[in-house]
C-alpha positions as CSV (number, residue, x, y, z in Angstrom):
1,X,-24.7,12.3,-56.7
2,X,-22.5,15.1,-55.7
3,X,-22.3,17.4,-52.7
4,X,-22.5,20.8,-54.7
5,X,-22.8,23.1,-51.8
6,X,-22.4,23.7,-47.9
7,X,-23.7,26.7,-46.0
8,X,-23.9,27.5,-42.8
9,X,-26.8,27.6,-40.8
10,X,-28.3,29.8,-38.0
11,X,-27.0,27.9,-35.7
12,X,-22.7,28.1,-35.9
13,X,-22.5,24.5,-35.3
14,X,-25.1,22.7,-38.3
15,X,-24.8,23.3,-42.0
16,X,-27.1,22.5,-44.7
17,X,-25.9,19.9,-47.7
18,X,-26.8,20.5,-51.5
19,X,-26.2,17.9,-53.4
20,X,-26.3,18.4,-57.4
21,X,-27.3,21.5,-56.9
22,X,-30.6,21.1,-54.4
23,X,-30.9,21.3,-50.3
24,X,-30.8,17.6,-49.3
25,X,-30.7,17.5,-45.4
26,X,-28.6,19.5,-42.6
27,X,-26.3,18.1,-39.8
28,X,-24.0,18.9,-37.3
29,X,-20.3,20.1,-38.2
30,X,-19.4,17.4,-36.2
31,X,-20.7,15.0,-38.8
32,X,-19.7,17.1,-41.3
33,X,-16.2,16.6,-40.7
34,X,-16.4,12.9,-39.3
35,X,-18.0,11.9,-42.4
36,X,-15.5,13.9,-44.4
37,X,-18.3,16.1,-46.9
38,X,-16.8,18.6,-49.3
39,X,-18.0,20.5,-52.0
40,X,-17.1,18.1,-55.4
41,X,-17.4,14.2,-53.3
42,X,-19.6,12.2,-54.9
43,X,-22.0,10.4,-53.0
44,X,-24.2,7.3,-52.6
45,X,-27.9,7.0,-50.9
46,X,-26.5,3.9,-48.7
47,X,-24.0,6.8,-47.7
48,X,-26.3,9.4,-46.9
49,X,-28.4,7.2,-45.1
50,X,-26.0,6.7,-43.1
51,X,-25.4,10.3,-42.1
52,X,-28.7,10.5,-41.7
53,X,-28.8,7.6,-39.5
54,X,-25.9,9.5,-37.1
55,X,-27.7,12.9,-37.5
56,X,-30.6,11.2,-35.7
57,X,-28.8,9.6,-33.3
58,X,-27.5,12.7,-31.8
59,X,-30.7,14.0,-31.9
60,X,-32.4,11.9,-29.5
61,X,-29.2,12.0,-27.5
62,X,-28.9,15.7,-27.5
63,X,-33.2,15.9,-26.2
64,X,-32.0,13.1,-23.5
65,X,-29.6,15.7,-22.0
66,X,-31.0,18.5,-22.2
67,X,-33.9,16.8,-20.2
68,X,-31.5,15.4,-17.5
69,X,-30.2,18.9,-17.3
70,X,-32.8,20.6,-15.1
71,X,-32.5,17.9,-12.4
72,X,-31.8,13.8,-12.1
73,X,-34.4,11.8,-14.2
74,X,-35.3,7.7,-14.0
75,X,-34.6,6.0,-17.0
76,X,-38.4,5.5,-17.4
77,X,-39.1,8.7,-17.3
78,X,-36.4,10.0,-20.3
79,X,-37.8,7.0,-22.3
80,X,-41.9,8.7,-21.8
81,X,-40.1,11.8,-22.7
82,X,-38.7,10.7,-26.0
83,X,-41.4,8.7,-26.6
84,X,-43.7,11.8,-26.5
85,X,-41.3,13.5,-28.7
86,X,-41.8,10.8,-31.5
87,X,-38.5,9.3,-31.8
88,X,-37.7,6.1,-33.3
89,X,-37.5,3.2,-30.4
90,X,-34.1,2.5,-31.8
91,X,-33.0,6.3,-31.4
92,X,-34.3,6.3,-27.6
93,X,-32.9,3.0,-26.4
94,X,-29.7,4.1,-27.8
95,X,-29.8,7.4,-26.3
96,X,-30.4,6.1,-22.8
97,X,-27.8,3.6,-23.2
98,X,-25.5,6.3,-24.0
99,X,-26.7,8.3,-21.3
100,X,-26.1,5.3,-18.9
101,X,-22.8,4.6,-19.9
102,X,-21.7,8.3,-19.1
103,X,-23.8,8.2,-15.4
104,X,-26.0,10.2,-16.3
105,X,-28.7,8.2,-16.3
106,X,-28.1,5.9,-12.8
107,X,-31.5,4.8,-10.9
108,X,-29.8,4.0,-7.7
109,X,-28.3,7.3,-7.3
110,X,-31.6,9.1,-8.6
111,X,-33.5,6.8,-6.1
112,X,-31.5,7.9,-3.4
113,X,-31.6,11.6,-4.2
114,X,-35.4,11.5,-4.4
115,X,-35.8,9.5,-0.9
116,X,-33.7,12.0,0.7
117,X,-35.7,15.3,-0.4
118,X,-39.0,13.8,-0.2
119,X,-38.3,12.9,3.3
120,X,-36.2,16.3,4.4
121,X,-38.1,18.8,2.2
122,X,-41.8,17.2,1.5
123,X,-42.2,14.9,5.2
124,X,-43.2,12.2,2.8
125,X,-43.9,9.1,4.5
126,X,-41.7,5.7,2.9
127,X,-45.4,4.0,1.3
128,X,-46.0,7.3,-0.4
129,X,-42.0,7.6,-1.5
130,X,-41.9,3.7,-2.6
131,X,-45.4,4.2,-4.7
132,X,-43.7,7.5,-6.4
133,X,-40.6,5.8,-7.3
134,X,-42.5,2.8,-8.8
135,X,-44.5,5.3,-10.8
136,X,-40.8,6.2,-12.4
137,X,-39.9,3.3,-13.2
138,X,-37.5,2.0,-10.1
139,X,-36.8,-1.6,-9.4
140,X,-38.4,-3.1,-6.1
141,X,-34.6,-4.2,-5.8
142,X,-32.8,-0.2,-5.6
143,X,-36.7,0.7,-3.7
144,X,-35.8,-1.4,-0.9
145,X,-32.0,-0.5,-1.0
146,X,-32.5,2.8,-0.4
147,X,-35.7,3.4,1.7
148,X,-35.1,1.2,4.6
149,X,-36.6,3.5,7.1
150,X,-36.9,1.9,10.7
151,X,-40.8,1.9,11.7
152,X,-39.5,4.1,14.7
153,X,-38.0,6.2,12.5
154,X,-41.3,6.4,10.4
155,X,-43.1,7.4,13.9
156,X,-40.8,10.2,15.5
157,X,-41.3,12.0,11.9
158,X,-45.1,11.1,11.4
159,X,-45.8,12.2,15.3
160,X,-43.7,15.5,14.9
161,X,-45.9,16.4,11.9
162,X,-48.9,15.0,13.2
163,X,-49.0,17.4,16.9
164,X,-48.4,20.1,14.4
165,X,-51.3,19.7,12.3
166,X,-53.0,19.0,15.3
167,X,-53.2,22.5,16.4
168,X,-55.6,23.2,13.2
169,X,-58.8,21.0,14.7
170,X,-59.2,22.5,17.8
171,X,-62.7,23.1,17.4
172,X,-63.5,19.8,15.8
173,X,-64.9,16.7,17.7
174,X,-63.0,14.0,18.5
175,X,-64.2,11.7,15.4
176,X,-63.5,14.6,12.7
177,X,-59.9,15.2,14.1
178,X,-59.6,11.8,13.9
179,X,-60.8,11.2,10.6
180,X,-59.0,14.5,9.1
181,X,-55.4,13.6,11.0
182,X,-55.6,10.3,9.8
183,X,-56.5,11.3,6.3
184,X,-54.1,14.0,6.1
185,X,-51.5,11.3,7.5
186,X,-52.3,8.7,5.2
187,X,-52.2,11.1,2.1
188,X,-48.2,12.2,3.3
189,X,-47.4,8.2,2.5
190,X,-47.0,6.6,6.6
191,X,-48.2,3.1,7.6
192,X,-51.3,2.3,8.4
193,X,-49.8,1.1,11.6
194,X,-48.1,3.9,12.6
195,X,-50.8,6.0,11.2
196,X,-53.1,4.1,14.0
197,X,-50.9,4.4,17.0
198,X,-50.4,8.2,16.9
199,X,-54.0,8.8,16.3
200,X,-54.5,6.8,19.5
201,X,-51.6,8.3,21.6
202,X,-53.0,12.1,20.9
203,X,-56.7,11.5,21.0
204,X,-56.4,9.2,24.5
205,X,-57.2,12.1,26.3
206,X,-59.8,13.6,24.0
């Protein structure tokens, strides 16, 4: 077999291989030159399977990062990405590897980011941030690194939000406000501990 022809694509950086005289697949020019093609080498299907093989590869990599490139992602959830892409298991677990060899893909620092805007932008309480990052994927190991949130702590922000939504049952009995705050406060992720003692500090004097 013989390479008989290479043409540009579309895009500047692939090309498109003819090989004794018919289209036979299309790569990056990065392959293209690490694999040394020109027009006239001859050829073997062990050798094209192996560019094949790398085409692939760089694929699934290139899919990984453009998903991590809109924000930080667990490594669960790039591997359910790829996966619902259809890649090859081999492709994806090499891809993430790759990914977490360049920090790109780090769950400690992606658990931390997510604790720290859950808590400041969605008043997310830590049982409804530790079932979220379980969902992704994270280790009960980093979970308990990184939300270690004092039960005090827990209270000041659960009370703060709780007086405000407070203000919307006026009109309700005693038992609804204390059914809808309670709700509403369990749903935002607090203990049902702390949950309890707000609901019986506010409503004392109801």
């Amino acid at each position: 077999m013989v390479i008989t022809k290479i043409e540009g694509q579309r895009r500047k950086d692939r090309v498109n291989i003819y090989i004794d005289g018919e289209f036979a697949f299309g790569l990056t020019e990065e392959l293209r030159f690490k694999y040394d093609l020109y027009v006239g080498r001859k050829i073997t299907q062990e050798f094209i399977d192996s560019v094949l093989k790398s085409e692939e590869r760089l694929k699934v990599i290139d899919a990984a990062l453009n998903f991590l490139s809109y924000r930080q992602r667990s490594e669960k959830e790039v591997y359910q990405r790829l996966r619902q892409r259809g890649y090859e298991e081999e492709y994806i677990l090499d891809a993430i590897d790759y990914c977490k060899d360049k920090g790109y893909i780090n769950d400690l620092e992606f658990a931390r980011s997510f604790v720290k805007d859950k808590i400041n932008l969605n008043n997310f309480g830590p049982v409804r941030i530790k079932n979220e990052l379980y969902k992704k994927g994270v280790s009960s190991e980093i979970i308990q690194q990184v939300l270690n949130m004092e039960e005090e702590e827990e209270y000041e922000m659960a009370f703060k939000l709780a007086e405000k939504r407070l203000a919307r049952y006026r009109n309700d009995e005693r038992d609804q406000i204390y059914r809808k705050l309670g709700g509403f406060l369990q749903r935002r992720g607090f203990s049902y501990g702390v949950v309890t003692r707000i609901l019986k500090e506010l409503l004392s004097s109801r």
